[in-house]
FIFIBA-739569 format. One record per residue (C-alpha): residue in one letter; chain; x, y, z. Coordinates in steps of 0.5 Angstrom, whole numbers, plus 500, padded with zeros to 3 digits. Layout:
{'a','A',{X,Y,Z}},
...
END
This chain:
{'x','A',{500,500,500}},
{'x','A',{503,508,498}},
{'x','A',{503,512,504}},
{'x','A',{498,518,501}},
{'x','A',{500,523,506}},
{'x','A',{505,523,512}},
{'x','A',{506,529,518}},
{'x','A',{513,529,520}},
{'x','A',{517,531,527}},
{'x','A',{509,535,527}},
{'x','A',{508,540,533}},
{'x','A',{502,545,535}},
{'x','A',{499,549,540}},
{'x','A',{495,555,543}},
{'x','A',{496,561,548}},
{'x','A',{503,558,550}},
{'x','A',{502,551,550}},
{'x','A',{504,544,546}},
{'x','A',{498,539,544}},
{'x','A',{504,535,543}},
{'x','A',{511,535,540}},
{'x','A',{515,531,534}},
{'x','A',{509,526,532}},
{'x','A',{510,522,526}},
{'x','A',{504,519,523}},
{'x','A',{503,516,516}},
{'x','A',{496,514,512}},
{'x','A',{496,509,507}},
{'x','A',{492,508,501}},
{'x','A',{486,505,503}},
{'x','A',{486,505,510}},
{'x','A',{481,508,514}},
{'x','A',{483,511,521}},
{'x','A',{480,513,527}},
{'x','A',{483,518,532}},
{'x','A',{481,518,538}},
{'x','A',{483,521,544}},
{'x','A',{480,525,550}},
{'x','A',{478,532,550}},
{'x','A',{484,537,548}},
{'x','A',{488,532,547}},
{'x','A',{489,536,540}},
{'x','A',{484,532,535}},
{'x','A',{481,537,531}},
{'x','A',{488,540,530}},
{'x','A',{492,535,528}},
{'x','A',{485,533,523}},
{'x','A',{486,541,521}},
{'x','A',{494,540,521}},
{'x','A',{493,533,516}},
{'x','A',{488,538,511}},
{'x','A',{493,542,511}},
{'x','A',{487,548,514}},
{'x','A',{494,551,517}},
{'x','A',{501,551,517}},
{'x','A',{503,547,523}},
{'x','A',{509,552,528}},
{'x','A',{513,544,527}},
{'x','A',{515,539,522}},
{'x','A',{512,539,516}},
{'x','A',{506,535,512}},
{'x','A',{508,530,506}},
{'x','A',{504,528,501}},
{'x','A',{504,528,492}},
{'x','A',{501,535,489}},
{'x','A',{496,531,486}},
{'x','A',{493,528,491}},
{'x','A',{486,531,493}},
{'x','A',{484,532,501}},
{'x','A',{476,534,503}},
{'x','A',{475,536,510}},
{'x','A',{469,536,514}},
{'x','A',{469,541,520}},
{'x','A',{467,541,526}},
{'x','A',{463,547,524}},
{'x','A',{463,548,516}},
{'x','A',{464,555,513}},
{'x','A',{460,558,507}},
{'x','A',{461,563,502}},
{'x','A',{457,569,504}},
{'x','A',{451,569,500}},
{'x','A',{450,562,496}},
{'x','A',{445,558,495}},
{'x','A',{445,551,496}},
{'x','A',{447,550,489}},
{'x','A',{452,554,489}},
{'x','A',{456,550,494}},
{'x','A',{454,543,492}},
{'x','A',{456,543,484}},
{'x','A',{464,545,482}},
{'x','A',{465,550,476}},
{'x','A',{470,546,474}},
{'x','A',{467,539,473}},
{'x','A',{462,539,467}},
{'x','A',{458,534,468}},
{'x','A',{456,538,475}},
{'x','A',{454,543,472}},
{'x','A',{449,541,466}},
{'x','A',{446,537,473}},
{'x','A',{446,543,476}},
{'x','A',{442,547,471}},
{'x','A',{438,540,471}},
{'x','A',{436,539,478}},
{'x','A',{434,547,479}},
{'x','A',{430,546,473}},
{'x','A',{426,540,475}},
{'x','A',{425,545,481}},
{'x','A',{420,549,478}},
{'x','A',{413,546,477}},
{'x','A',{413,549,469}},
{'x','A',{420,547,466}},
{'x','A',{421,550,459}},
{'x','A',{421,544,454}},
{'x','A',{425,546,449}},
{'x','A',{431,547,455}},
{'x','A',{430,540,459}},
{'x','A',{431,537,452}},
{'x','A',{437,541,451}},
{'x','A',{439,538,458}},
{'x','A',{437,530,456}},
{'x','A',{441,530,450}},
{'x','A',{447,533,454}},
{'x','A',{447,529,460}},
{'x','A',{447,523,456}},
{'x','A',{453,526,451}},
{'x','A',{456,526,457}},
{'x','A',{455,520,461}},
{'x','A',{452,524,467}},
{'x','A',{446,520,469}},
{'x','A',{449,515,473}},
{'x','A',{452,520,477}},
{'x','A',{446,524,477}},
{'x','A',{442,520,480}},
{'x','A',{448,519,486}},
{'x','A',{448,526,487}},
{'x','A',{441,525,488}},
{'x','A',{441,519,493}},
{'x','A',{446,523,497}},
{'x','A',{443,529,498}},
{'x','A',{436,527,499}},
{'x','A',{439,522,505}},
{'x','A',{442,528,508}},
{'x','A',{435,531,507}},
{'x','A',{437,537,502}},
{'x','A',{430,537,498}},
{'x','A',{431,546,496}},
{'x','A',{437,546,491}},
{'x','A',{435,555,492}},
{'x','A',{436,556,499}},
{'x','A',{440,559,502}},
{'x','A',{445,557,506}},
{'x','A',{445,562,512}},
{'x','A',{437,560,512}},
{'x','A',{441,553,515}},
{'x','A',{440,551,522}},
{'x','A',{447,549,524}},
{'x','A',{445,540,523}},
{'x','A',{444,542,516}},
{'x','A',{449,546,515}},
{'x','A',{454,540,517}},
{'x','A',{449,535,513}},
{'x','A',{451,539,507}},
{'x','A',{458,539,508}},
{'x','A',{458,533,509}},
{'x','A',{455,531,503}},
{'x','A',{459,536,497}},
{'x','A',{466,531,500}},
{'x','A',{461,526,498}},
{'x','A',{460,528,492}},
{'x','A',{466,530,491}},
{'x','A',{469,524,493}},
{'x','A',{476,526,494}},
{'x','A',{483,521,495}},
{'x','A',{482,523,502}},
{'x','A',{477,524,507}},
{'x','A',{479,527,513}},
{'x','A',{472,528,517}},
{'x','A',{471,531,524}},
{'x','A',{465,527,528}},
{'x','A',{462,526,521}},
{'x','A',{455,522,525}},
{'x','A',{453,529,529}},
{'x','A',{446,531,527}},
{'x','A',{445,524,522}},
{'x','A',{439,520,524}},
{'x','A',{441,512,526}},
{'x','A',{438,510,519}},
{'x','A',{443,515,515}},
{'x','A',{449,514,520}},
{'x','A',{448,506,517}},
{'x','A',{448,508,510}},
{'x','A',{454,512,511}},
{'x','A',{458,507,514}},
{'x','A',{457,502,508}},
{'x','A',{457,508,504}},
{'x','A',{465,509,507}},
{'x','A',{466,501,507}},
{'x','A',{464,500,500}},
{'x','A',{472,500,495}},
{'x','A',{478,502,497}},
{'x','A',{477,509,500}},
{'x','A',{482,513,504}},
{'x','A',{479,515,512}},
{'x','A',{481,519,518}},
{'x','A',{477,522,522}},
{'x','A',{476,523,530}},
{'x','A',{468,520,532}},
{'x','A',{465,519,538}},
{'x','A',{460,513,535}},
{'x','A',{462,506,537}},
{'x','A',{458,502,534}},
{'x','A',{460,506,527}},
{'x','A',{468,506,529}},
{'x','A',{468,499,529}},
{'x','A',{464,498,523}},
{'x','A',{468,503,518}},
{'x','A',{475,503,521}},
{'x','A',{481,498,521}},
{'x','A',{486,503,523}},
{'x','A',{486,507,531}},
{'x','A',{491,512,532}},
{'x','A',{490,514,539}},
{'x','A',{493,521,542}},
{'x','A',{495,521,549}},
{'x','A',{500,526,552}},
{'x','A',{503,529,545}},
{'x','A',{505,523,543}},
{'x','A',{502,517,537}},
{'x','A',{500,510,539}},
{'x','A',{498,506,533}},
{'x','A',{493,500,534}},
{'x','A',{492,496,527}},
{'x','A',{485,493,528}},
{'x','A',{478,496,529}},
{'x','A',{476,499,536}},
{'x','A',{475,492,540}},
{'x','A',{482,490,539}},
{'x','A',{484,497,541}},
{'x','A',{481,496,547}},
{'x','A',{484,490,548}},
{'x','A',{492,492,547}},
{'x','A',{490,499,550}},
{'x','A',{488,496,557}},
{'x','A',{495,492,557}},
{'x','A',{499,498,555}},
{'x','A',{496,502,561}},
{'x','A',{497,496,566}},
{'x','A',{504,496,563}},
{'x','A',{504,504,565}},
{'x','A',{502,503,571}},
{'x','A',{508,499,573}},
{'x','A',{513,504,569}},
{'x','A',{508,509,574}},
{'x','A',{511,505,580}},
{'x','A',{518,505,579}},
{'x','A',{518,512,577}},
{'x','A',{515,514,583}},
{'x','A',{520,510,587}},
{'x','A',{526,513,584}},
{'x','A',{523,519,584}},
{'x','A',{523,519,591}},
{'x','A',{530,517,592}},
{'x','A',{532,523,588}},
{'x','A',{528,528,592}},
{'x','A',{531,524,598}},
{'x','A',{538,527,594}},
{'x','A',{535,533,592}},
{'x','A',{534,535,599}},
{'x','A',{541,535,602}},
{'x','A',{545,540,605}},
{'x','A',{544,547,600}},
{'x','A',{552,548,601}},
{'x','A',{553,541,598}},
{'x','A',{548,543,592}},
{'x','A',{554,546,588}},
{'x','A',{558,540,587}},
{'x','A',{552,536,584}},
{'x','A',{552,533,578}},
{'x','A',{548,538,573}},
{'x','A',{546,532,569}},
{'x','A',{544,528,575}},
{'x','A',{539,534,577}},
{'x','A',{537,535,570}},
{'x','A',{535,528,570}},
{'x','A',{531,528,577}},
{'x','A',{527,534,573}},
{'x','A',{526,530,567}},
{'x','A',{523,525,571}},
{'x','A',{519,529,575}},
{'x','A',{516,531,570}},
{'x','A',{514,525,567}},
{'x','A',{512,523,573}},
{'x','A',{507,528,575}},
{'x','A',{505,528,567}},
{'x','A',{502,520,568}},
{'x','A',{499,521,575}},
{'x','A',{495,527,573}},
{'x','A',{492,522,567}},
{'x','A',{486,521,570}},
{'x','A',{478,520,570}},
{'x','A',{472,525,569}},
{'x','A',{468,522,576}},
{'x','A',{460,523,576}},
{'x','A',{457,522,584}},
{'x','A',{453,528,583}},
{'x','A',{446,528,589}},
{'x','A',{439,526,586}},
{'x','A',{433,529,589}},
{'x','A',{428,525,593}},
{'x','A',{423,522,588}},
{'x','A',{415,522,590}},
{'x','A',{410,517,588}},
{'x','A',{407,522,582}},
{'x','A',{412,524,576}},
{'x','A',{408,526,570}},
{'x','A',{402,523,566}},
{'x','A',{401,526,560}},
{'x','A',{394,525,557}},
{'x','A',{393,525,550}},
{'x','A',{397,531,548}},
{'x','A',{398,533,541}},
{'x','A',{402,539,538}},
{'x','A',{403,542,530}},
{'x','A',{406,546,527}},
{'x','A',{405,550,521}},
{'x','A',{399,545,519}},
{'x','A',{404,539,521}},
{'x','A',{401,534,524}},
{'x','A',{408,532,530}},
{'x','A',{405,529,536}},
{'x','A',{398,526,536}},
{'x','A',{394,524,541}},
{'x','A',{400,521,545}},
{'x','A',{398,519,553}},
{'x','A',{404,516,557}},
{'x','A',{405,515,565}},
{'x','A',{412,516,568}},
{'x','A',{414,511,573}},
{'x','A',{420,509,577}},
{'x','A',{426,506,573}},
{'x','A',{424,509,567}},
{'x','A',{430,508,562}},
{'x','A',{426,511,555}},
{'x','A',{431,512,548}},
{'x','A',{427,516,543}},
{'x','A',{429,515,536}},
{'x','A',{426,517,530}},
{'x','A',{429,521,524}},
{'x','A',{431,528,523}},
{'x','A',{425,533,523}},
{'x','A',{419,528,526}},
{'x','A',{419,531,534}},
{'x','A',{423,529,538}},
{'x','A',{425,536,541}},
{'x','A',{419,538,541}},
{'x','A',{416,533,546}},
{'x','A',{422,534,550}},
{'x','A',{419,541,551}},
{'x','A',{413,539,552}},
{'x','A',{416,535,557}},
{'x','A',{419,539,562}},
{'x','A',{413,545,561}},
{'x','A',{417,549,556}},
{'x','A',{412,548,551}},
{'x','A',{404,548,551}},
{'x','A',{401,542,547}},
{'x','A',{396,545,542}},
{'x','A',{391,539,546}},
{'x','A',{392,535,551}},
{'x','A',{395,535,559}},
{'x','A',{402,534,562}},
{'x','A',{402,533,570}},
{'x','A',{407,534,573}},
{'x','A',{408,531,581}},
{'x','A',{411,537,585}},
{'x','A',{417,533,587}},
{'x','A',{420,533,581}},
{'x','A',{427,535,578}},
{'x','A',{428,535,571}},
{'x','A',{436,536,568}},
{'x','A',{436,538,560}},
{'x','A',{442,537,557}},
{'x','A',{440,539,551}},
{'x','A',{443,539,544}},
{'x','A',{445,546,542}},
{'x','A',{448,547,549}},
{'x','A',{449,552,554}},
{'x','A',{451,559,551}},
{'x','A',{458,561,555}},
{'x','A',{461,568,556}},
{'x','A',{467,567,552}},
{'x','A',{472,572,556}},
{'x','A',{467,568,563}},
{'x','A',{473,563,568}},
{'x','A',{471,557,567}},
{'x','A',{470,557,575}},
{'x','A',{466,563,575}},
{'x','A',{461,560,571}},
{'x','A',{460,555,576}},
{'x','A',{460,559,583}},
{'x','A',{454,562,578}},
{'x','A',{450,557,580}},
{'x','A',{453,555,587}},
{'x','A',{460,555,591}},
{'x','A',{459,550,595}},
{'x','A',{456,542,591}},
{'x','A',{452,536,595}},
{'x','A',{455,530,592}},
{'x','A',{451,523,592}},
{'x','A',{456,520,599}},
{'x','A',{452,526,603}},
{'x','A',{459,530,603}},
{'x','A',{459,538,601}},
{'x','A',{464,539,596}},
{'x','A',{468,547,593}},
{'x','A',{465,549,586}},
{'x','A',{473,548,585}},
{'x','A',{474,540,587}},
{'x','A',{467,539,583}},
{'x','A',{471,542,577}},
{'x','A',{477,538,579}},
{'x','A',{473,532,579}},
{'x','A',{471,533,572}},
{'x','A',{478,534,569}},
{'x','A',{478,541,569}},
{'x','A',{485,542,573}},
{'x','A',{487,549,576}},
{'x','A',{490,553,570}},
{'x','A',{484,551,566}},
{'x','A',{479,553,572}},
{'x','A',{482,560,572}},
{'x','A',{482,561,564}},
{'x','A',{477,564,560}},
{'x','A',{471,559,557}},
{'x','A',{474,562,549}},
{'x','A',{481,557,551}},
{'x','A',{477,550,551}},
{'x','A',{475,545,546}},
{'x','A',{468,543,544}},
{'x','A',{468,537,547}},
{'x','A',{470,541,554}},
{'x','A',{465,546,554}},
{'x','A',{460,540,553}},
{'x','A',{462,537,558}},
{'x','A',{462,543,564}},
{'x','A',{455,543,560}},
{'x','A',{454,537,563}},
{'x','A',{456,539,569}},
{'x','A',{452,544,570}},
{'x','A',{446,540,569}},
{'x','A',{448,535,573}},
{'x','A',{449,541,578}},
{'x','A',{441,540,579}},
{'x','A',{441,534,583}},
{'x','A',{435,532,578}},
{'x','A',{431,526,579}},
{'x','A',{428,527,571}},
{'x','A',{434,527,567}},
{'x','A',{434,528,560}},
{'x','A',{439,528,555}},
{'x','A',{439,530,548}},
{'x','A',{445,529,544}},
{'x','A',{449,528,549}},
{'x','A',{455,524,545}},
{'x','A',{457,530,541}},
{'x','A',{463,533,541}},
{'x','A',{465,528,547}},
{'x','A',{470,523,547}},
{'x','A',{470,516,549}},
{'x','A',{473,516,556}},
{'x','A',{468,521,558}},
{'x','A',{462,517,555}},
{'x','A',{464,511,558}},
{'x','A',{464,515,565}},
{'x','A',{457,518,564}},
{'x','A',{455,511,562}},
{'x','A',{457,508,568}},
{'x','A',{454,514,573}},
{'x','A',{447,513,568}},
{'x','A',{447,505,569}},
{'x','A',{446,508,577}},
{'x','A',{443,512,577}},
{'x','A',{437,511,580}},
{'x','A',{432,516,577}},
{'x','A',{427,517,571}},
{'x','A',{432,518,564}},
{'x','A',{430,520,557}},
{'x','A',{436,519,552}},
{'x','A',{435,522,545}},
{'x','A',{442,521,541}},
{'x','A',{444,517,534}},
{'x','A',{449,513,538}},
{'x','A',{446,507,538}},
{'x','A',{451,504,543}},
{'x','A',{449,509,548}},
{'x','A',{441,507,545}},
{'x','A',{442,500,546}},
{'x','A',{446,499,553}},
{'x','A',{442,505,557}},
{'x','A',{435,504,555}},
{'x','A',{430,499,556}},
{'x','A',{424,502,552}},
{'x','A',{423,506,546}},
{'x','A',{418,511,543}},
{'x','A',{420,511,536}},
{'x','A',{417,518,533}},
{'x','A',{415,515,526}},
{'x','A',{412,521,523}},
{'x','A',{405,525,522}},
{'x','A',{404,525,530}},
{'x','A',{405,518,531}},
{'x','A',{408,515,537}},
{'x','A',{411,508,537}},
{'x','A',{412,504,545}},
{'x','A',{416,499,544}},
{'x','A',{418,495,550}},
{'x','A',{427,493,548}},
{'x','A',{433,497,546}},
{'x','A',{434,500,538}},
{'x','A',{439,494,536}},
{'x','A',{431,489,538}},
{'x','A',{428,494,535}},
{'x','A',{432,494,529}},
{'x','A',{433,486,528}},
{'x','A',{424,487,530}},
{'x','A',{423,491,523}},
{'x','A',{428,486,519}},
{'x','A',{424,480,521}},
{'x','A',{420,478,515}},
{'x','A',{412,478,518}},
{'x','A',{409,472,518}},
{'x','A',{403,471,515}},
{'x','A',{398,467,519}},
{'x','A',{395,461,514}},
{'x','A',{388,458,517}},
{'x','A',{388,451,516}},
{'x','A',{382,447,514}},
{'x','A',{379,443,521}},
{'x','A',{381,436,522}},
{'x','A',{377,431,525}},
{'x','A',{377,430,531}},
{'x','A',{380,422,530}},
{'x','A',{386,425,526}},
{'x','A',{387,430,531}},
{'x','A',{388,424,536}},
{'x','A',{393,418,531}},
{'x','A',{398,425,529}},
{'x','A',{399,426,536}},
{'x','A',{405,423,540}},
{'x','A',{404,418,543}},
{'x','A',{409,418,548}},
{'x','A',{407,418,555}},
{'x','A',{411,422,562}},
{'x','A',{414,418,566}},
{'x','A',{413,418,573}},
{'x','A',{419,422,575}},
{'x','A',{417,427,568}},
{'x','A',{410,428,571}},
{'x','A',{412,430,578}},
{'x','A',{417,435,575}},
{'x','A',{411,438,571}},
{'x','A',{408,439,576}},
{'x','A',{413,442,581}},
{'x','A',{414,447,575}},
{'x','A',{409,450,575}},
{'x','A',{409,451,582}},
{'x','A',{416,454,580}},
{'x','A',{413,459,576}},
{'x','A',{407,461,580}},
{'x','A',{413,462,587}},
{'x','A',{417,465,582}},
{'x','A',{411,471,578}},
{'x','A',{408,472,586}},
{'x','A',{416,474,588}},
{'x','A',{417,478,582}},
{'x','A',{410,481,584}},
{'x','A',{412,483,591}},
{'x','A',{419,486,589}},
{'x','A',{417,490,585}},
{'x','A',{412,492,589}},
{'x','A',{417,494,595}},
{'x','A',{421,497,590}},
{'x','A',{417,503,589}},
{'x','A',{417,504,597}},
{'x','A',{425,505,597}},
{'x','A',{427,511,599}},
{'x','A',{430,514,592}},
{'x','A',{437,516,595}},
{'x','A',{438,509,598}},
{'x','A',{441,507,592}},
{'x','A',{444,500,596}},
{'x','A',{437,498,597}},
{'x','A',{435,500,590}},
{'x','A',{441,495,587}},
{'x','A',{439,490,592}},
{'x','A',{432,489,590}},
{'x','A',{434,491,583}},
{'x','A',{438,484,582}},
{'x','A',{434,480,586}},
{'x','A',{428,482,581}},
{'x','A',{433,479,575}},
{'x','A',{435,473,579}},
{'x','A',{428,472,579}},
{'x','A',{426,473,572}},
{'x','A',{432,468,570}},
{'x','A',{428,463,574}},
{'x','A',{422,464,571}},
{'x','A',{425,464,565}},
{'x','A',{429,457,567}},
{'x','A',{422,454,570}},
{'x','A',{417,456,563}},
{'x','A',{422,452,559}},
{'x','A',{422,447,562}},
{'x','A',{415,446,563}},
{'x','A',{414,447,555}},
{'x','A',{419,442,554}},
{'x','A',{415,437,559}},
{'x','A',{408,439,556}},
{'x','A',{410,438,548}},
{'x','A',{410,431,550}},
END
């Protein structure tokens, strides 16, 4: 395989600190890498540096002259004033021309005849159809429909869409994409992956989604501390060889950290004796130092936040129903919220997942219908656009807004400070101004912010974007404990999966699907042909009789039959009452939560043991 484009003894940073130092780094044809790394690590940057958005202020970029790079940024840039024609279709490339006069003329509801068949006889003189019609797929799974709208009329998920889709269409050497999944819905996501998948396209691209990560990548390159570590493998092998460098770390950490205490010991001796050290033992308890306090202070966003008591009433929503503009979103939906909740909303772009969420949380009237809401109620809405920062605010006084002082699940009362530190905002970053954090920090001191409330009500919509995949992994872990009501709206469908156990499924024209499972259930329900029912004519009785087996039950069978279904009737009466007793806990007893939790799925597991083993029994 050719090496495509290579960064050589590569270095960046900002406002007087290194991302990283003397990387080296080179993509092959054909090969489709994923950068991952946790938030600041320098990601986007280095995906900019690689696209050549910049020059790097070390080292240098290689690559041949003919070789065409498209990048997709994190927030897309537009000529001022350009429709979306304008930007989808080159001057340069003929046959994108003759389709963008075809499409706009199609537009119009009276096209001129004598200039659509100008347009056929040219189209086909120049073989264009096939690629017309790929033009069209693309831009109509983006959901780009009015080729004359103007591009500053986009939201910012269009805007992103449309970028998305010119690299597409362009389908250049390279593709270097910058979290390339945000504002897709699952069904487009999918499409992607095995559009990305299909021949021997060249990828890098920075991505917080799991599931499309392992699907579409066959390289990971990690970047942590400033330097490279190369996996090549999809991202379950990358965790595998991950855990073994860290454990690996962990004993360098140690040695370190005991040599390093020797050497302070030395450092430490009599002023006057300082003069005669060796310098260069001095520089290398220094090198040391450094390198040691560097790996110490790797560590882990921690999420222990307090949850308010939780009363026996939450929210029922009655027949509510909402439109707009003579669309029809939600209609006639009735739904009562109870304790252990964990609901994943899914739906394509545009069909009202938003909007109900609003509804929700009272931030938007129904048009019929009503929302009660019980008095102990605390919502927590991390929403999708974000909370809007003072860019020249400290991080720390962003937080000191709301409260100094922070309750934290154990009962302990934490400093505004220490809650942030916990978070992985680290002193110089706490005193700095908002405008020096990465996208994916202000989302997390956004999540933290929200989780601030102690809600018993948490929704989350869209948290995935912009956050890396240690981050996600520690939220995931502080939402499988938490004990109140979750509301999940994301295109991540690993988080949809692992962390709901129910669905509505927004399915257009105001209706609302339940479906009692995760999105990968859903999925495989949807593909299973439907089978159709087939009535049999009725039989006599007398062939009914000789077509039956005529094995009988032995004594031992018999009595085993009868002890099963005793078995399910004991098992049924005490999932009964544990659920029962569940709903009496107090909600910040989380201990008596989990007990009673597990011993509900101990039970179920039995009765699923003894249904089994009755039918088998009975079928003989």
């Amino acid at each position: 395989m050719s090496t495509l484009i290579a960064a050589e003894g590569l270095g960046h940073g900002y406002h007087d600190e290194w991302l990283f130092k003397n990387l080296t780094l080179g993509i092959n044809s054909g090969q489709r890498v994923a950068l991952v790394g946790i938030n600041g690590a320098g990601k986007s940057t280095l995906l900019k540096l690689l696209a050549e958005r910049f020059p790097p202020l070390e080292g240098k970029i290689v690559k041949n002259k003919s070789v065409k790079i498209g990048f997709l940024d994190q927030e897309p840039q537009f000529t001022e004033g350009f429709s979306i024609s304008d930007h989808i279709f080159s001057l340069e490339n003929k046959q994108q021309q003759l389709i963008k006069e075809y499409e706009e003329l199609i537009e119009n509801p009276n096209p001129d005849e004598k200039t659509l068949n100008r347009l056929y006889e040219e189209l086909s003189e120049h073989n264009a159809w096939e690629y017309e019609h790929e033009i069209k797929t693309i831009l109509n799974r983006m959901g780009i429909t009015h080729l004359q709208q103007k591009i500053s009329t986009l939201s910012g998920g269009q805007k992103k869409r449309l970028a998305l889709a010119k690299l597409l269409i362009e389908d250049p050497e390279i593709l270097v994409l910058d979290e390339p999944t945000n504002h897709l819905d699952i069904d487009t996501i999918e499409w992607l992956e095995k559009l990305l998948t299909t021949g021997q396209k060249t990828i890098l691209l920075v991505t917080h989604d799991r599931y499309f990560l392992d699907n579409v990548c066959n390289t990971i390159v990690e970047l942590d501390g400033g330097k490279i570590f190369n996996y090549n493998g999809n991202y379950a092998y990358f965790l595998e060889k991950k855990a073994e460098r860290e454990a690996s770390d962990a004993t360098v950490l140690h040695k370190n950290q005991q040599l390093l205490k020797k050497e302070l010991e030395w450092m430490r001796r009599m002023p006057q004796a300082r003069a005669t050290k060796s310098n260069a033992r001095i520089n290398a308890f220094y090198d040391l130092e450094e390198k040691t306090k560097k790996k110490s202070d790797n560590q882990s966003v921690t999420l222990k936040m307090k949850m308010s008591r939780q009363g026996g009433k939450i929210i029922e929503l009655e027949n509510i129903a909402k439109a707009f503009d003579g669309r029809q979103i939600i209609n006639d939906f009735s739904y009562t919220f109870k304790k252990g909740d964990r609901i994943g909303l899914a739906g394509k772009n545009g069909t009202g997942k938003s909007t109900l969420l609003n509804i929700i949380t009272n931030q938007l009237q129904p048009d019929a219908g009503k929302v009660d809401i019980g008095e102990t109620t605390v919502f927590g809405y991390y929403k999708q656009g974000g909370l809007t920062f003072d860019p020249k605010e400290r991080v720390i006084d962003i937080v000191k807004s709301d409260a100094e002082y922070i309750k934290m699940a154990d009962g302990s009362v934490i400093t505004a400070s220490a809650l942030l530190t916990l978070f992985l905002f680290p002193p110089k970053k706490q005193h700095g101004m908002v405008e020096k954090l990465s996208g994916g920090e202000k989302k997390r001191l956004n999540l933290m912010k929200v989780l601030m409330q102690n809600p018993n009500f948490l929704i989350l919509d869209e948290p995935t974007n912009d956050l890396d995949i240690d981050t996600l992994n520690v939220l995931e872990e502080f939402l499988e404990n938490f004990p109140g009501i979750l509301m999940l709206v994301s295109h991540d469908r690993y988080l949809l999966d692992k962390m709901s156990d129910q669905l509505f499924i927004m399915e257009g024209e105001g209706v609302v699907k339940i479906y009692n499972g995760n999105y990968s259930e859903y999925r495989l329900s949807l593909e299973q042909p439907k089978k159709t029912e087939i009535k049999k004519p009725v039989e006599p009785v007398l062939d009914i009789v000789n077509t039956k087996s005529t094995k009988k039950l032995s004594y031992k069978e018999q009595k085993e039959l009868e002890e099963s279904e005793q078995s399910i009737e004991q098992a049924e009466a005490k999932i009964a009452e544990l659920t029962a007793k569940l709903l009496t806990i107090d909600a910040a007893d989380y201990k008596k939560i989990q007990e009673v939790s597990e011993e509900i799925e101990k039970q179920k597991a039995l009765l699923d043991e003894y249904t089994l083993r009755w039918l088998e029994l009975s079928e003989n």
